[in-house]
Backbone as a printed PyTorch tensor [residue, N CA C, xyz], in Angstrom:
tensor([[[-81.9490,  36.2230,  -2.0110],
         [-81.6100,  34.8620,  -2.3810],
         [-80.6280,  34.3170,  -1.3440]],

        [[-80.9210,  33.5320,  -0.7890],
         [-79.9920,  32.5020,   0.0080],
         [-78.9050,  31.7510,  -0.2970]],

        [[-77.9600,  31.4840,   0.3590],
         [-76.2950,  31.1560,  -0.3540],
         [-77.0400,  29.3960,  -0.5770]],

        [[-76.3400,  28.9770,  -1.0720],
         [-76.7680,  27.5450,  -1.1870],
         [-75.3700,  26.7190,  -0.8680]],

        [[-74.0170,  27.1240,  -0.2160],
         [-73.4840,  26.6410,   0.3280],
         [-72.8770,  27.2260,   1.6750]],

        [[-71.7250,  26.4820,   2.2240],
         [-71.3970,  27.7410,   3.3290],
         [-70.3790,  28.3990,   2.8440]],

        [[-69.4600,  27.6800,   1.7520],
         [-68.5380,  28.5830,   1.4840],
         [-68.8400,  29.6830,   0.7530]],

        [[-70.1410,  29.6000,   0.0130],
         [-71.2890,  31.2490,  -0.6720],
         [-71.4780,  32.0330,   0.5060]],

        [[-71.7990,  31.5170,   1.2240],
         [-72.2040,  32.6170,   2.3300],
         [-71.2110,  33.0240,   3.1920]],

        [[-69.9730,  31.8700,   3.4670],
         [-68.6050,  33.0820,   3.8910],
         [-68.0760,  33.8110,   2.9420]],

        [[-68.2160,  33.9050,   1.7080],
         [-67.9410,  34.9690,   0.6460],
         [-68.2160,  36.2000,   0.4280]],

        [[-69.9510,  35.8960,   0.5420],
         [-70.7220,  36.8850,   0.8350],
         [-70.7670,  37.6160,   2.3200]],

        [[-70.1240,  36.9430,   3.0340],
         [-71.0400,  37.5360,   4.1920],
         [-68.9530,  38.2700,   4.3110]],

        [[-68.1560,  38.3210,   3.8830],
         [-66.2030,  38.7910,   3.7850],
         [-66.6220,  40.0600,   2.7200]],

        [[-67.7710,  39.9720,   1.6980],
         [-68.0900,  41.2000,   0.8850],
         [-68.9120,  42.1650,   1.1770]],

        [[-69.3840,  41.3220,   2.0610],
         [-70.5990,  42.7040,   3.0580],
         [-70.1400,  43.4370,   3.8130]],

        [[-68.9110,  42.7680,   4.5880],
         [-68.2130,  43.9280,   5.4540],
         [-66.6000,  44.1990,   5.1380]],

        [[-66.2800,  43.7220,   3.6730],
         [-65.2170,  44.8230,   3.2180],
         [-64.8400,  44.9850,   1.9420]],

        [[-65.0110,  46.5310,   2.1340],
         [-65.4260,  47.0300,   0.7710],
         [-63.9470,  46.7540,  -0.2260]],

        [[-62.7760,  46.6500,   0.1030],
         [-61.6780,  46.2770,  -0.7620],
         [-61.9190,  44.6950,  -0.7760]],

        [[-62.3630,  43.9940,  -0.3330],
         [-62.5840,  42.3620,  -0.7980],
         [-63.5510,  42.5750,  -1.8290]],

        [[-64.9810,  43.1570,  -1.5860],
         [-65.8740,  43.3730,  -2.3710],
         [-65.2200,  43.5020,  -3.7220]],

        [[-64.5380,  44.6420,  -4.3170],
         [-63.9550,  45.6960,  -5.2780],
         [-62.8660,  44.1110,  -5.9750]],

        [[-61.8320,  43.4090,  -5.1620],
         [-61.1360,  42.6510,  -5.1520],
         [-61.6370,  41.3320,  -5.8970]],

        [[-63.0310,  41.4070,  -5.7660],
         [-63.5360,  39.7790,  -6.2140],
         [-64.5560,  40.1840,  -7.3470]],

        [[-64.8710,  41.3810,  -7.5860],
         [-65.9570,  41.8240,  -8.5170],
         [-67.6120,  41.4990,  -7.9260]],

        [[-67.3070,  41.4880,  -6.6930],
         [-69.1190,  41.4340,  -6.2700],
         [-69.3720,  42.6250,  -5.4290]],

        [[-70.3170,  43.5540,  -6.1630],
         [-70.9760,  44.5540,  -5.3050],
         [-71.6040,  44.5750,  -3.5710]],

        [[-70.6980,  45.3220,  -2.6780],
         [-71.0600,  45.2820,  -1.3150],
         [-72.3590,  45.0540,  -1.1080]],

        [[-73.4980,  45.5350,  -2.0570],
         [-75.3090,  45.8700,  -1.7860],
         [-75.3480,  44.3590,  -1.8770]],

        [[-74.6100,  43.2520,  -3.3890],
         [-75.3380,  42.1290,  -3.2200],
         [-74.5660,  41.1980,  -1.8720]],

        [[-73.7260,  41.4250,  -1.4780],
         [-73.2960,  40.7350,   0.0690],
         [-74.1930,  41.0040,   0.8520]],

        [[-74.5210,  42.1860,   0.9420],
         [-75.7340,  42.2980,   2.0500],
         [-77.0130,  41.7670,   1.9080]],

        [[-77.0300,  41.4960,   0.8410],
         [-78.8770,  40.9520,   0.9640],
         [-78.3450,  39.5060,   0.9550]],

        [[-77.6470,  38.8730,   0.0790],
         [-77.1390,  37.2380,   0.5630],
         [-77.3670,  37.1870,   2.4200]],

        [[-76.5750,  38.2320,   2.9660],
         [-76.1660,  38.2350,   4.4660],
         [-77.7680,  38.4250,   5.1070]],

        [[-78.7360,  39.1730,   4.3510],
         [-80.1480,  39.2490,   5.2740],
         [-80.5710,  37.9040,   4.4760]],

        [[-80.7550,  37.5320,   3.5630],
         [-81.5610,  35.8900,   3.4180],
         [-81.0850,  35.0310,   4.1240]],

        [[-79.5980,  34.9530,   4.5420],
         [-79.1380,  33.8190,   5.4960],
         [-79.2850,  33.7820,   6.3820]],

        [[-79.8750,  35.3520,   6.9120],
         [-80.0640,  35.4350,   8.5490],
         [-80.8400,  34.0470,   9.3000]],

        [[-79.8980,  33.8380,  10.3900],
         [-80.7130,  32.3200,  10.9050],
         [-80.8910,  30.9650,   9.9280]],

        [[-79.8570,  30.7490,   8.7000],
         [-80.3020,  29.4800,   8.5230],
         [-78.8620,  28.7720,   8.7290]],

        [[-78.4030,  27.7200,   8.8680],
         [-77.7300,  27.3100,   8.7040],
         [-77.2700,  25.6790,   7.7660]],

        [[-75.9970,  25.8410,   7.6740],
         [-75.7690,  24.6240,   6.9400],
         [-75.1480,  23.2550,   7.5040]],

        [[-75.4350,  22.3710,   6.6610],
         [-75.8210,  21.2650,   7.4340],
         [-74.6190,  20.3810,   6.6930]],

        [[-73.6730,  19.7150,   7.3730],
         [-72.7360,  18.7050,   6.9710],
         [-73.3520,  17.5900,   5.8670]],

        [[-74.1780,  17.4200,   5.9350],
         [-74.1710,  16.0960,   4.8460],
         [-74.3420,  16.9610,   3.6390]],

        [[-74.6160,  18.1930,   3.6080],
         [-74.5100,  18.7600,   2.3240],
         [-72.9650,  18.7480,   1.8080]],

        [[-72.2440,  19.1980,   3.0560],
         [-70.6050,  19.1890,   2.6070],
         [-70.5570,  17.6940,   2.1340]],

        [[-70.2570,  16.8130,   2.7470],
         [-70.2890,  15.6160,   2.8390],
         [-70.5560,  14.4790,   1.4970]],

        [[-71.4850,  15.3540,   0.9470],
         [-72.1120,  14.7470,  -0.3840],
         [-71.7720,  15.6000,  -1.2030]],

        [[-70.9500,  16.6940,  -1.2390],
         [-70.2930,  17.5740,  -2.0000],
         [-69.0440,  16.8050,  -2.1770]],

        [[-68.2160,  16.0840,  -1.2270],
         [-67.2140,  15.8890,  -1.2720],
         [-66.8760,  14.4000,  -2.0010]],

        [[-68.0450,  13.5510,  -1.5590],
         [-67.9870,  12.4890,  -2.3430],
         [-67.7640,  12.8050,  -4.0020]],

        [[-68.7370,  13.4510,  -4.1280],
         [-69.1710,  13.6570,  -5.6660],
         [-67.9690,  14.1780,  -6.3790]],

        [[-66.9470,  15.0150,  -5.8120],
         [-65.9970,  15.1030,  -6.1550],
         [-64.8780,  14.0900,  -6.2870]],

        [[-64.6080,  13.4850,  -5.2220],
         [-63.6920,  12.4760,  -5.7430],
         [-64.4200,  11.4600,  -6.3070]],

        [[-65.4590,  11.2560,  -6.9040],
         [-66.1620,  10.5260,  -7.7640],
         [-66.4000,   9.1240,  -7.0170]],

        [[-66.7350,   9.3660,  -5.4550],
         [-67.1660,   8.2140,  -3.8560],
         [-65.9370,   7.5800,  -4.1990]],

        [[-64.6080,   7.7510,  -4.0970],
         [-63.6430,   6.3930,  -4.1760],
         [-62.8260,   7.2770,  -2.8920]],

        [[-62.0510,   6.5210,  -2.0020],
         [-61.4680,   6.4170,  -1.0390],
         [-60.2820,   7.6680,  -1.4090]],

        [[-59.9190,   8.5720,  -0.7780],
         [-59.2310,   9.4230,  -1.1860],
         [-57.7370,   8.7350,  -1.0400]],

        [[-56.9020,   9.1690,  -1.9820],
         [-55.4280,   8.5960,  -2.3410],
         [-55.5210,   7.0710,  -3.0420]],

        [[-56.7240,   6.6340,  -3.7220],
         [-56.4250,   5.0890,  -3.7040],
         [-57.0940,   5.0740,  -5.3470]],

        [[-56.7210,   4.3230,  -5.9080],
         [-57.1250,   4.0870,  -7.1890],
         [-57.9380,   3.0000,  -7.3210]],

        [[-59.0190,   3.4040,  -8.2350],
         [-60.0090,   2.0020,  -7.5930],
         [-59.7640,   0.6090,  -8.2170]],

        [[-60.2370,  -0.2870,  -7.2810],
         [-60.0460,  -1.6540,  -7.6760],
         [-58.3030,  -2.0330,  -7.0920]],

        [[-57.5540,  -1.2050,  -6.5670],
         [-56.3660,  -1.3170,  -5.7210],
         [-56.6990,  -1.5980,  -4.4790]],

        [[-55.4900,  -2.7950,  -3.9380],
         [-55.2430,  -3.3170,  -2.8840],
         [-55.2720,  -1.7140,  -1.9430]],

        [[-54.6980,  -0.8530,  -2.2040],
         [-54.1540,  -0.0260,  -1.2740],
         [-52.6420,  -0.0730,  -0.8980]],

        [[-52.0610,  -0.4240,  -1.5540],
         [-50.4930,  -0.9950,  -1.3990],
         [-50.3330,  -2.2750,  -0.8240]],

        [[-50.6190,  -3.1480,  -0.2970],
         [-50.6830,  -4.2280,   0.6180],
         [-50.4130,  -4.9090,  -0.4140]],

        [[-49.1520,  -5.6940,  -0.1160],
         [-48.9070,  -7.1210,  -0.8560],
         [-48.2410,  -6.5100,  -2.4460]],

        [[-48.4320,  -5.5410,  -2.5970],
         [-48.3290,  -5.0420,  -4.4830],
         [-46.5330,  -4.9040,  -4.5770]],

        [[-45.8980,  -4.9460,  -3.7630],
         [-44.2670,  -4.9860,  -3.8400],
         [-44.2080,  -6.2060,  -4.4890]],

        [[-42.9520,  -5.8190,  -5.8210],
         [-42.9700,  -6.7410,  -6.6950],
         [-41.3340,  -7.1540,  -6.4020]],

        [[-40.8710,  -7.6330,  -5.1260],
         [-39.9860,  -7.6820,  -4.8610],
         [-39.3990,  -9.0280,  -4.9020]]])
């Protein structure tokens, strides 16, 4: 089975070659290695991150609350 992100497959591929991370995270060294032979040669592609990341901050501008100026002008001075 193939990682379906990259941070699965740097997990897997930190449990395939050490056996105290393995033991450390509760995933068996055998299943790092076969993650590590299905991934052989594929790689991952930014708009997957990308659209991971939106979806998390729920697409709104990071630090800004929506429907806010952004601070501009909001001093109630």
């Amino acid at each position: 089975m193939p990682s379906k992100s990259q941070a699965q497959h740097n997990l897997m591929e930190m449990v395939a070659h050490d056996p105290q991370a393995a033991k450390r995270v509760g995933i068996p060294q055998s299943v790092g290695m076969d993650f590590e032979k299905a991934d052989k040669g594929k790689k991952f592609s930014a708009k997957h991150v990308a659209k991971a990341m939106r979806s998390k901050r729920g697409g709104e501008a990071e630090g800004m609350a929506p429907g806010s100026a952004g601070g501009v002008g909001s001093a109630g001075a």
